[in-house]
PASEBA-1860 file (N, C-alpha, C; in nm, 3 decimals):
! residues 232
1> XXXXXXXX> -1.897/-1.917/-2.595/-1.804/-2.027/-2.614/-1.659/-1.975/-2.616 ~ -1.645/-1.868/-2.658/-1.530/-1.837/-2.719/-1.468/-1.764/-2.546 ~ -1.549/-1.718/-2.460/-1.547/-1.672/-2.373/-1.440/-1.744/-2.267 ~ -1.543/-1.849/-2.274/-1.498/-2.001/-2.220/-1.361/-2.019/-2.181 ~ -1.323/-2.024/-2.348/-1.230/-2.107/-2.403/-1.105/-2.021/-2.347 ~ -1.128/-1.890/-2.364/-1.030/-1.780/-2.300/-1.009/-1.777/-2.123 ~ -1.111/-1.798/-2.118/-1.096/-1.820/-1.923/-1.046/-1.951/-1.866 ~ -0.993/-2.022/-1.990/-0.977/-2.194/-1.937/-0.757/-2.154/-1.943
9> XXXXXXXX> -0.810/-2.086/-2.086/-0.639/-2.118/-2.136/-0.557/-2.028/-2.095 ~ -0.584/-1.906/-2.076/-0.496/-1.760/-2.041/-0.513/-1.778/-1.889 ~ -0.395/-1.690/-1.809/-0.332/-1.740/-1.705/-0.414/-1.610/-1.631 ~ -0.463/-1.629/-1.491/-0.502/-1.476/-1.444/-0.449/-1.382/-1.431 ~ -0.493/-1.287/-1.413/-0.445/-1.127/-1.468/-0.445/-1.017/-1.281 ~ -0.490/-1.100/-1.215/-0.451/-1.040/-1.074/-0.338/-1.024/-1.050 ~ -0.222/-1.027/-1.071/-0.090/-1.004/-1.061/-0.031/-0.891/-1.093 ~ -0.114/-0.886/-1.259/-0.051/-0.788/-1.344/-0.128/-0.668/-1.301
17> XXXXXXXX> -0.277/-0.651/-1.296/-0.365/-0.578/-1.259/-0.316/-0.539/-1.086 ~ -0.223/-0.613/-1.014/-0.191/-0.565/-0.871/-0.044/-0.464/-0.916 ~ 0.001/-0.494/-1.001/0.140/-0.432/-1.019/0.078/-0.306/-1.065 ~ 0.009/-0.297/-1.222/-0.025/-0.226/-1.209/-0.076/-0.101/-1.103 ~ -0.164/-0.121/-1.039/-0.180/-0.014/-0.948/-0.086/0.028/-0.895 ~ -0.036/-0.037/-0.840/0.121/-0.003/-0.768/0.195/0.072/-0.860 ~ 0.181/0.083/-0.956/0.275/0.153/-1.069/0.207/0.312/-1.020 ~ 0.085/0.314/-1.029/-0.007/0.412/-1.075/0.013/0.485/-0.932
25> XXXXXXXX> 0.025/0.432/-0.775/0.022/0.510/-0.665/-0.070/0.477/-0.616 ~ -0.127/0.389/-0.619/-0.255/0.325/-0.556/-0.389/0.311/-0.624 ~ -0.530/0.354/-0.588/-0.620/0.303/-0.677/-0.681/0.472/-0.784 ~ -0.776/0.479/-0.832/-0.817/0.582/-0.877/-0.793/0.719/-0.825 ~ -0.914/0.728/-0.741/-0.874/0.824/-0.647/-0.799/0.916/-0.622 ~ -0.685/0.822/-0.541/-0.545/0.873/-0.559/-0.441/0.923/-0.668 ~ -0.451/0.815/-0.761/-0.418/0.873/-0.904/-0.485/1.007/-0.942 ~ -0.553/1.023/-0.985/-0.662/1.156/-1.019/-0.644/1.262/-0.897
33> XXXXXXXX> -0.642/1.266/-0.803/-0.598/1.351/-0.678/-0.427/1.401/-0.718 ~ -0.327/1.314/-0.719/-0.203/1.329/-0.751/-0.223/1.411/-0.887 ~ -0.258/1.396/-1.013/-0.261/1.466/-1.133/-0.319/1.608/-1.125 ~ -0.421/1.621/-1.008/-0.481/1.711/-1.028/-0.387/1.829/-0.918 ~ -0.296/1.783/-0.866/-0.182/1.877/-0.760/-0.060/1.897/-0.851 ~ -0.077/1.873/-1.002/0.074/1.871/-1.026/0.005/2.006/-1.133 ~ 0.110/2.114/-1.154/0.053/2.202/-1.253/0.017/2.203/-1.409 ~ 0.137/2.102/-1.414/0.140/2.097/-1.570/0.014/2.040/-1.595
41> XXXXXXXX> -0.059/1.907/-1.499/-0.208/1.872/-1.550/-0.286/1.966/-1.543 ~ -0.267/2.057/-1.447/-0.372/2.136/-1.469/-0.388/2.238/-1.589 ~ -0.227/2.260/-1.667/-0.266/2.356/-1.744/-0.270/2.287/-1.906 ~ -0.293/2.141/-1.893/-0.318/2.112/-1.989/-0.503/2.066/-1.966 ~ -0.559/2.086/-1.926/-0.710/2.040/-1.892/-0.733/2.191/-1.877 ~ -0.662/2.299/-1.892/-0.732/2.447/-1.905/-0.723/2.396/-2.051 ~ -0.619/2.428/-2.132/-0.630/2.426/-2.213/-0.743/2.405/-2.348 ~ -0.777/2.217/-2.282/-0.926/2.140/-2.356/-1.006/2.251/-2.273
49> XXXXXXXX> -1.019/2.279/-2.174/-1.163/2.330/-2.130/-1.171/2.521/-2.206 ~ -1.064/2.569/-2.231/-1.069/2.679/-2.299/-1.153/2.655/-2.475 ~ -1.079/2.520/-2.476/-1.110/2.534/-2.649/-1.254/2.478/-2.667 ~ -1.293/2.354/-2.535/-1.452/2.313/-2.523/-1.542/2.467/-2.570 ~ -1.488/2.575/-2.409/-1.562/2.662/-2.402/-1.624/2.754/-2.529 ~ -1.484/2.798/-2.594/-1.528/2.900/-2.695/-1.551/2.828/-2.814 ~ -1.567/2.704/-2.889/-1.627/2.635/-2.951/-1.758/2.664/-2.924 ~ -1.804/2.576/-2.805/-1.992/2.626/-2.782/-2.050/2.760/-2.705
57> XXXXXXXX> -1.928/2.887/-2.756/-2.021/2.980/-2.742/-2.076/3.031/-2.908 ~ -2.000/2.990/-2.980/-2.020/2.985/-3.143/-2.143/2.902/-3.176 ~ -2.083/2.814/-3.201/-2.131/2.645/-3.265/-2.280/2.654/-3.273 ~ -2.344/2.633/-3.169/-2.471/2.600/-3.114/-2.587/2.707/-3.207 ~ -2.509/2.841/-3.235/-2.611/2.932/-3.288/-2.569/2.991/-3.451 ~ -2.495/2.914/-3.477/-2.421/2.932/-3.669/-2.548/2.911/-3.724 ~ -2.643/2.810/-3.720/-2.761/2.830/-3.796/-2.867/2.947/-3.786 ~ -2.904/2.958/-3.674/-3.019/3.060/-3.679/-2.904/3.192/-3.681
65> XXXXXXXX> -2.795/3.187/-3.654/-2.749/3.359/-3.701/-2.761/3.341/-3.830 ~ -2.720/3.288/-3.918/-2.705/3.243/-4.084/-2.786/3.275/-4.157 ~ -2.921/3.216/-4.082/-3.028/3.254/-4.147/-3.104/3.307/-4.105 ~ -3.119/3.458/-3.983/-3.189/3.541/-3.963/-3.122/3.669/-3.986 ~ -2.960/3.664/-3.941/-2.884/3.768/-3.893/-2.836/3.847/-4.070 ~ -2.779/3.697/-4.060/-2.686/3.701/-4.214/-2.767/3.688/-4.355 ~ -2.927/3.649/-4.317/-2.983/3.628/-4.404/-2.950/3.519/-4.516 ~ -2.829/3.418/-4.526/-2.861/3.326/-4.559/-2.961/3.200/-4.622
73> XXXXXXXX> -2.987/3.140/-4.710/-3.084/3.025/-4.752/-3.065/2.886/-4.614 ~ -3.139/2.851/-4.662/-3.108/2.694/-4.636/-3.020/2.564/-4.670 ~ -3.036/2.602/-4.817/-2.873/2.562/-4.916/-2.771/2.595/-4.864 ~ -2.743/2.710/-4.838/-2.655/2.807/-4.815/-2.597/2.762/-4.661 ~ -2.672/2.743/-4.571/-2.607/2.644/-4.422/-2.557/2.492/-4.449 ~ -2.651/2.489/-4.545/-2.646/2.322/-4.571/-2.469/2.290/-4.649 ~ -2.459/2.411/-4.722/-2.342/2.399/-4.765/-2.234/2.423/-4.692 ~ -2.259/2.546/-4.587/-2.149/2.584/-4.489/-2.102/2.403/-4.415
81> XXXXXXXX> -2.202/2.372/-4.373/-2.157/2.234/-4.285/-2.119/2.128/-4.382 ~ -2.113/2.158/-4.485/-2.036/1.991/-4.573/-1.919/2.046/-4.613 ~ -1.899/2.217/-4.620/-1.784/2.238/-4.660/-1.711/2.232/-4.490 ~ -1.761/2.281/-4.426/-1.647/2.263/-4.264/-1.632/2.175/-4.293 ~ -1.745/2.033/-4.269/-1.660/1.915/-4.257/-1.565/1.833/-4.326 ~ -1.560/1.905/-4.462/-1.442/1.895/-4.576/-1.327/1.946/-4.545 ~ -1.356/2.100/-4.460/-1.222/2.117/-4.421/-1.136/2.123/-4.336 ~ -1.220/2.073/-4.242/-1.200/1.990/-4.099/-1.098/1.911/-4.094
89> XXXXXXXX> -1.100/1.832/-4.268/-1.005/1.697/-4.277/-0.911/1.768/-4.291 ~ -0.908/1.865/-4.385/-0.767/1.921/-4.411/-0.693/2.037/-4.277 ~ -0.761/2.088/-4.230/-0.694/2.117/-4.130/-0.643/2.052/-4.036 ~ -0.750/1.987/-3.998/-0.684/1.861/-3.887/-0.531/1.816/-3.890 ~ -0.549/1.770/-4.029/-0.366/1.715/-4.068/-0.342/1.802/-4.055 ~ -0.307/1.926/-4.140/-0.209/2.049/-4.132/-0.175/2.083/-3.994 ~ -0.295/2.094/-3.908/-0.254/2.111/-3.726/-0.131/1.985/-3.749 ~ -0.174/1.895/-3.700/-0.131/1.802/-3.704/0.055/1.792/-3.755
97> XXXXXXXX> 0.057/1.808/-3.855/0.216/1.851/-3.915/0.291/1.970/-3.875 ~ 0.210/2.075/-3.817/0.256/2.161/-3.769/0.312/2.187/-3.639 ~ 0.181/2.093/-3.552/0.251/2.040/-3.424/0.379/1.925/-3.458 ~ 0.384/1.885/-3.478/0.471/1.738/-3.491/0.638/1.828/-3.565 ~ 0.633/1.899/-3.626/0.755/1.951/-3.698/0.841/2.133/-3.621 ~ 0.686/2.165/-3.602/0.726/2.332/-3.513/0.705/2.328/-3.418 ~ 0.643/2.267/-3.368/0.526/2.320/-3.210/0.402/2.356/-3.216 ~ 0.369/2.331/-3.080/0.232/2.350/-3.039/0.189/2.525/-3.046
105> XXXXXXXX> 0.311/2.571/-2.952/0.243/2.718/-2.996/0.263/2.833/-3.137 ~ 0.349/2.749/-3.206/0.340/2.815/-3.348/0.164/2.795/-3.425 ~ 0.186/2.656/-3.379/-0.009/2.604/-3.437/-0.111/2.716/-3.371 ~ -0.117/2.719/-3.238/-0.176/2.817/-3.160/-0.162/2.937/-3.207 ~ -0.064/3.018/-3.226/-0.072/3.133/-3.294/-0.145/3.171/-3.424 ~ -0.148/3.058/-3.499/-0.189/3.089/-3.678/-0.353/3.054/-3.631 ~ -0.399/2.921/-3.541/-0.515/2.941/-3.516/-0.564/3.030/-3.458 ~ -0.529/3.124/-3.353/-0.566/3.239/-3.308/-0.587/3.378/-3.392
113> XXXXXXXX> -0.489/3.402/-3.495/-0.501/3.472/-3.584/-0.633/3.413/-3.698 ~ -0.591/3.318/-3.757/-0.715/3.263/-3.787/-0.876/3.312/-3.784 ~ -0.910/3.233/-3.603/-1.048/3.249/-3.544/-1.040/3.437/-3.544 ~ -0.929/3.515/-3.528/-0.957/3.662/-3.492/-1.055/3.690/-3.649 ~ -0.995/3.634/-3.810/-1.005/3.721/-3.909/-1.167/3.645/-3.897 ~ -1.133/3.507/-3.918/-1.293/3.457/-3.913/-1.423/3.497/-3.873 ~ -1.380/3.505/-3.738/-1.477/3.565/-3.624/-1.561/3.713/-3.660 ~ -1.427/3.776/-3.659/-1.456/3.945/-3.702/-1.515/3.940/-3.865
121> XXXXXXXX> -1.463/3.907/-3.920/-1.543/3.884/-4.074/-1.693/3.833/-4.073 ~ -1.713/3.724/-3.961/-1.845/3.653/-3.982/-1.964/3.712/-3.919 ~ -1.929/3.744/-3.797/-2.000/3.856/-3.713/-1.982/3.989/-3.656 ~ -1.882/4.066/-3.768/-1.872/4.213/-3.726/-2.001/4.296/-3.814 ~ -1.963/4.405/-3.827/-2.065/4.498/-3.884/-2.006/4.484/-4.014 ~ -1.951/4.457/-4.030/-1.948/4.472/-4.225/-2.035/4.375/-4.289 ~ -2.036/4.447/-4.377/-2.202/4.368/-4.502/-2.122/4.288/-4.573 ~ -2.081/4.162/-4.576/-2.006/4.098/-4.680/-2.113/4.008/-4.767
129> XXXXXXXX> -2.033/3.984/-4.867/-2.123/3.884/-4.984/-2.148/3.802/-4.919 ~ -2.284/3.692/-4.980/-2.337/3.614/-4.935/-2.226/3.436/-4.949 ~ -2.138/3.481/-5.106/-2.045/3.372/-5.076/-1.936/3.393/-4.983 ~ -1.916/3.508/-4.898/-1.791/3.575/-4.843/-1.828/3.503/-4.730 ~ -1.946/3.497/-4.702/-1.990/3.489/-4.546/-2.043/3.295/-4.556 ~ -2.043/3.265/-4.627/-2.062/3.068/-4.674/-1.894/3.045/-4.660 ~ -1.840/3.100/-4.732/-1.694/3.033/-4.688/-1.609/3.084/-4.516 ~ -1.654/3.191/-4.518/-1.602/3.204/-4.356/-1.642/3.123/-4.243
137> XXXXXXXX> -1.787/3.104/-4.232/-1.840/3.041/-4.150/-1.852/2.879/-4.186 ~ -1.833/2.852/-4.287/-1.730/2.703/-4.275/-1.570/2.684/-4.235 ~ -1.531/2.806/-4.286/-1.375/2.786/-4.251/-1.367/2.811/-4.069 ~ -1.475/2.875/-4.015/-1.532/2.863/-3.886/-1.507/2.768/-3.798 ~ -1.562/2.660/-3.868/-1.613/2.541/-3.803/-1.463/2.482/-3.816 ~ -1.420/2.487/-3.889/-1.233/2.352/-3.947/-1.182/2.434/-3.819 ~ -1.152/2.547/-3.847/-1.074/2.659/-3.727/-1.085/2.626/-3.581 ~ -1.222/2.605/-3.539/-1.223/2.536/-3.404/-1.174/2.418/-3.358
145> XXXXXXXX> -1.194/2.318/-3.499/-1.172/2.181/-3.454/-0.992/2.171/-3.451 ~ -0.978/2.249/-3.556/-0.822/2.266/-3.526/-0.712/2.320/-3.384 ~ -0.794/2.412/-3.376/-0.818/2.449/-3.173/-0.811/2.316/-3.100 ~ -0.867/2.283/-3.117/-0.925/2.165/-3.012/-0.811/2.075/-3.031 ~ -0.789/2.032/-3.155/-0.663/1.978/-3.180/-0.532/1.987/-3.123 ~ -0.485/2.131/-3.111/-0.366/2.177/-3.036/-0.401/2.136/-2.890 ~ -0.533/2.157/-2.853/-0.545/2.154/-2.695/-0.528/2.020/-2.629 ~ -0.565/1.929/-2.727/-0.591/1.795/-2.685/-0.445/1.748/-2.725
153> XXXXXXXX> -0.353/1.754/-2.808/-0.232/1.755/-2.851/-0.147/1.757/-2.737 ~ -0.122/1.945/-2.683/-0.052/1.931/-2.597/-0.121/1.892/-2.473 ~ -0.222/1.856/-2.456/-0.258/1.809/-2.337/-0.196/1.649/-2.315 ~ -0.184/1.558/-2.427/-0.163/1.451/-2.485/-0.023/1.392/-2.379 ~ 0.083/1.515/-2.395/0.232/1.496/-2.366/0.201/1.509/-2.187 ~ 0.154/1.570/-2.091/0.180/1.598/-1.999/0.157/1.459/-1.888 ~ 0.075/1.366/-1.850/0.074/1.256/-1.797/0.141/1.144/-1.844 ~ 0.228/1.058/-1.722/0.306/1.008/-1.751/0.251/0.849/-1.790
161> XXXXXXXX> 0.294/0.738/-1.809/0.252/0.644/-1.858/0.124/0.567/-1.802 ~ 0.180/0.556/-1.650/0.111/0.495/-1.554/-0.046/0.619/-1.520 ~ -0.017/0.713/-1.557/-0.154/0.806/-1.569/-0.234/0.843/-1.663 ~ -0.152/0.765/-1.757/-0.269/0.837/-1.897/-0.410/0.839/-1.925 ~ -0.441/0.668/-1.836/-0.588/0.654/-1.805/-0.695/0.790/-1.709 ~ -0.594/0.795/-1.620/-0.682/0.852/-1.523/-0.677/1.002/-1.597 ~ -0.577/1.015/-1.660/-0.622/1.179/-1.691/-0.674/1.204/-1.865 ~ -0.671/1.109/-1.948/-0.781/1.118/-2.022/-0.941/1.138/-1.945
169> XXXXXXXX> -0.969/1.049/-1.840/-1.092/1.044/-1.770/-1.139/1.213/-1.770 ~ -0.965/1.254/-1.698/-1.021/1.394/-1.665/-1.030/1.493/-1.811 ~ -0.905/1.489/-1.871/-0.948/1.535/-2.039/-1.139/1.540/-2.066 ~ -1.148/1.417/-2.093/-1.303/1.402/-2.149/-1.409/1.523/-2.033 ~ -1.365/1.459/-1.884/-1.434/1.545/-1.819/-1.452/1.695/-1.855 ~ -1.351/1.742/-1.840/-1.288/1.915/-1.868/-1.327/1.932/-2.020 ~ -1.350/1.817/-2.120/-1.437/1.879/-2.239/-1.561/1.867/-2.202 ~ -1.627/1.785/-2.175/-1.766/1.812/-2.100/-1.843/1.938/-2.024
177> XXXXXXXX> -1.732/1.981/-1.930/-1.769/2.113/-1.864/-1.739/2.192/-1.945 ~ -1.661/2.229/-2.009/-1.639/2.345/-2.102/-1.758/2.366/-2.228 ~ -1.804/2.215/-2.313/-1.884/2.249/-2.343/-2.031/2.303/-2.274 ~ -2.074/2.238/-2.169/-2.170/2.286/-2.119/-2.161/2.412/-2.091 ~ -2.041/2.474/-2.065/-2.034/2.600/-1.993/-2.049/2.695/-2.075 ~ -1.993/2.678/-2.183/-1.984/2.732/-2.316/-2.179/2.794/-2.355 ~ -2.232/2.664/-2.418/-2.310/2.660/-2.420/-2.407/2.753/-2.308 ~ -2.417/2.728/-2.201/-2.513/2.809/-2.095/-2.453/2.958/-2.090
185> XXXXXXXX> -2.363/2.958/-2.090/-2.331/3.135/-2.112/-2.377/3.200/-2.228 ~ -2.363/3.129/-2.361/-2.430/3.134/-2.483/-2.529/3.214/-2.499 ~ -2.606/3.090/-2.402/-2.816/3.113/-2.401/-2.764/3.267/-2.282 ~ -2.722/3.281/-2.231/-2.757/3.377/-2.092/-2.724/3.512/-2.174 ~ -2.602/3.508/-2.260/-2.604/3.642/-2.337/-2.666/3.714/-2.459 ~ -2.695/3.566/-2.513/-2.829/3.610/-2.644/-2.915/3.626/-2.580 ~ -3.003/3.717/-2.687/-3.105/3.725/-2.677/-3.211/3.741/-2.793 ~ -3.330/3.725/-2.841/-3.376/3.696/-2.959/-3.474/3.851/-2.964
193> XXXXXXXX> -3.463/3.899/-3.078/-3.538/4.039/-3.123/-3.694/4.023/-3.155 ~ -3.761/4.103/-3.180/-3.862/4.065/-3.227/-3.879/3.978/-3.332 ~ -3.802/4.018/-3.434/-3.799/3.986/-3.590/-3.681/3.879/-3.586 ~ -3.656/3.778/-3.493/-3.641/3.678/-3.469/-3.500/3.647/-3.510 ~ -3.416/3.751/-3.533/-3.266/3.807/-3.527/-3.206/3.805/-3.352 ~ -3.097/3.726/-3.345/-3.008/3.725/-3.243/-2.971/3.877/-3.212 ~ -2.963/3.884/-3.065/-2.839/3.986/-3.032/-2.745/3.961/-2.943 ~ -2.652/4.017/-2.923/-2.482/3.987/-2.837/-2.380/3.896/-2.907
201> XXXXXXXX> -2.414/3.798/-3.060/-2.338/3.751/-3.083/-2.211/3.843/-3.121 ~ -2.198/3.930/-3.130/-2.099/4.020/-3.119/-2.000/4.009/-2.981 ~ -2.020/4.010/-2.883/-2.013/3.984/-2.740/-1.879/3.824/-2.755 ~ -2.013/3.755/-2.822/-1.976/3.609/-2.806/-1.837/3.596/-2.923 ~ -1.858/3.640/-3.013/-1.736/3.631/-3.081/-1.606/3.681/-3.046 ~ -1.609/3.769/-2.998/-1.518/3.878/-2.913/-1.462/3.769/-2.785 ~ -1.557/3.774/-2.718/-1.511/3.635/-2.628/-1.400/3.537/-2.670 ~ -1.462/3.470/-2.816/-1.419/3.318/-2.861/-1.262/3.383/-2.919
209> XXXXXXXX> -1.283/3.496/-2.953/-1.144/3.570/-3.017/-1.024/3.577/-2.878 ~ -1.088/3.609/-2.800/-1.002/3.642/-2.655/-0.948/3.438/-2.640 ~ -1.027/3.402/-2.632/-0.990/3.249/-2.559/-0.932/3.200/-2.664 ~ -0.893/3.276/-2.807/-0.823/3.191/-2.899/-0.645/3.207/-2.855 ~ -0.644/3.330/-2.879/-0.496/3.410/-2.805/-0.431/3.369/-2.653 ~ -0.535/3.333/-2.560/-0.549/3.269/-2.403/-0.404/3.175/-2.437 ~ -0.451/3.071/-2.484/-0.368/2.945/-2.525/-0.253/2.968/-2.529 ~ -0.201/3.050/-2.621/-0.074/3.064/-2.626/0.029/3.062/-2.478
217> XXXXXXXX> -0.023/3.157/-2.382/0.039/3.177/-2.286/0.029/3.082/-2.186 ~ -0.055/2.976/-2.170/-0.073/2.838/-2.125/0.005/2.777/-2.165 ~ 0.057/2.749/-2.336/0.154/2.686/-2.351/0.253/2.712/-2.345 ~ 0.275/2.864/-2.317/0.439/2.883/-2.286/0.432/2.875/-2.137 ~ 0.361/2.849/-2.058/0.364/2.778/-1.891/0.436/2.641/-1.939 ~ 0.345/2.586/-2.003/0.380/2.442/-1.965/0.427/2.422/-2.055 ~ 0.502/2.453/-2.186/0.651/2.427/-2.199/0.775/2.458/-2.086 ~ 0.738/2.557/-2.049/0.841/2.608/-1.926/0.837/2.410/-1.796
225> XXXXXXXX> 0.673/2.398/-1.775/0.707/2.340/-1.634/0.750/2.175/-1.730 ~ 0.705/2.152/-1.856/0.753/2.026/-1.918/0.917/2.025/-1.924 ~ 0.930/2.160/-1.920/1.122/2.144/-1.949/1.167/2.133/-1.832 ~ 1.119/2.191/-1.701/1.140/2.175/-1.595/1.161/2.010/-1.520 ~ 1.022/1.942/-1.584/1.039/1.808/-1.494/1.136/1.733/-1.558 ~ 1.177/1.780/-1.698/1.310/1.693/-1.785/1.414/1.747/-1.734 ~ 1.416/1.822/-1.645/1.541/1.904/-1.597/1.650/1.954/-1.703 ~ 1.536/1.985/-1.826/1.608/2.113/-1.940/1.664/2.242/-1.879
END
């Protein structure tokens, strides 16, 4: 009814929906073709697909390292994931204020340093306490999402009004592949021991440490080509 009532009284939208396109450069396609020739899109869709990636070369295996590697309880994971997601909230904002007041790559830097102490603390060779290693590998989990944050952030600024649609499309896409990619490299470099202990996550952390630092120099590209198209 209510449907109805809207298709009787509001005026059609072919006009606006024709301008539109015309704004945009023609239909999809074309839009998404154009974004994907300009650099700055591209180095903001590295960006999400860097932080997709080294997220799920981690993520996917925090439990069974926890509790085969690290020897961990069950409590003891159960707690890691209510405390990330506790501090997920609080990082989030803090990214958040940090981008908005300093910049993107000041945020990038402290998260990179960050994931380095995390990383190396959670899966190096040192024997740490069992609460040493419950609070790292939650502060783990906030650390990535905070990543992701900067990536999607400055990815946020680079398409212009009439494109924001089409290159969120691609955003979501480029997190999609990154996680998958993430993920399948994951499985291809572990491997499981007899005694049902992971090996290479060493490998994989080292990795996620490298792609934390990556970022930075992406965003000093595309601050460079963002100041460029303002003709700073």
């Amino acid at each position: 009814m209510t449907a109805a009532f809207c298709a009787v009284l509001l005026p059609p939208a072919r006009a606006l929906l024709g301008r539109r396109r015309a704004e945009a450069g023609g239909g999809v396609p074309s839009g998404l073709l154009r974004l994907l020739l300009r650099p700055e899109s591209l180095l903001g869709l590295a960006l999400i697909f860097m932080a997709s990636f080294g997220t799920l070369l981690i993520s996917p295996h925090i439990a069974a390292y926890t509790l085969h590697n690290a020897g961990l309880s069950a409590g003891a994971l159960q707690l890691i994931y209510a405390a990330g997601g506790g501090l997920s909230l609080l990082t989030t904002q803090a990214t958040g204020w940090v981008i908005d007041r300093i910049g993107a790559l000041p945020a990038s830097l402290v998260i990179a340093l960050a994931m380095t102490l995390v990383l190396t603390g959670g899966f190096g060779p040192l024997a740490l306490p069992a609460a040493a290693l419950v609070a790292l590998y939650a502060l783990l989990l906030a650390v990535q999402l905070a990543r992701s944050t900067v990536a999607q952030a400055s990815a946020a600024r680079v398409a212009a009004p009439a494109d924001r649609v089409a290159y969120q499309c691609l955003a979501a896409a480029c997190t999609s592949l990154g996680q998958a990619a993430g993920a399948g490299v994951s499985t291809i470099v572990l491997t499981e021991r007899v005694d049902g202990t992971l090996a290479g996550m060493g490998w994989l952390a080292a990795a996620s440490v490298a792609l934390s630092w990556l970022p930075a120099l992406v965003l000093v590209a595309l601050d460079r080509r963002m100041a460029g198209r303002r003709g700073i």
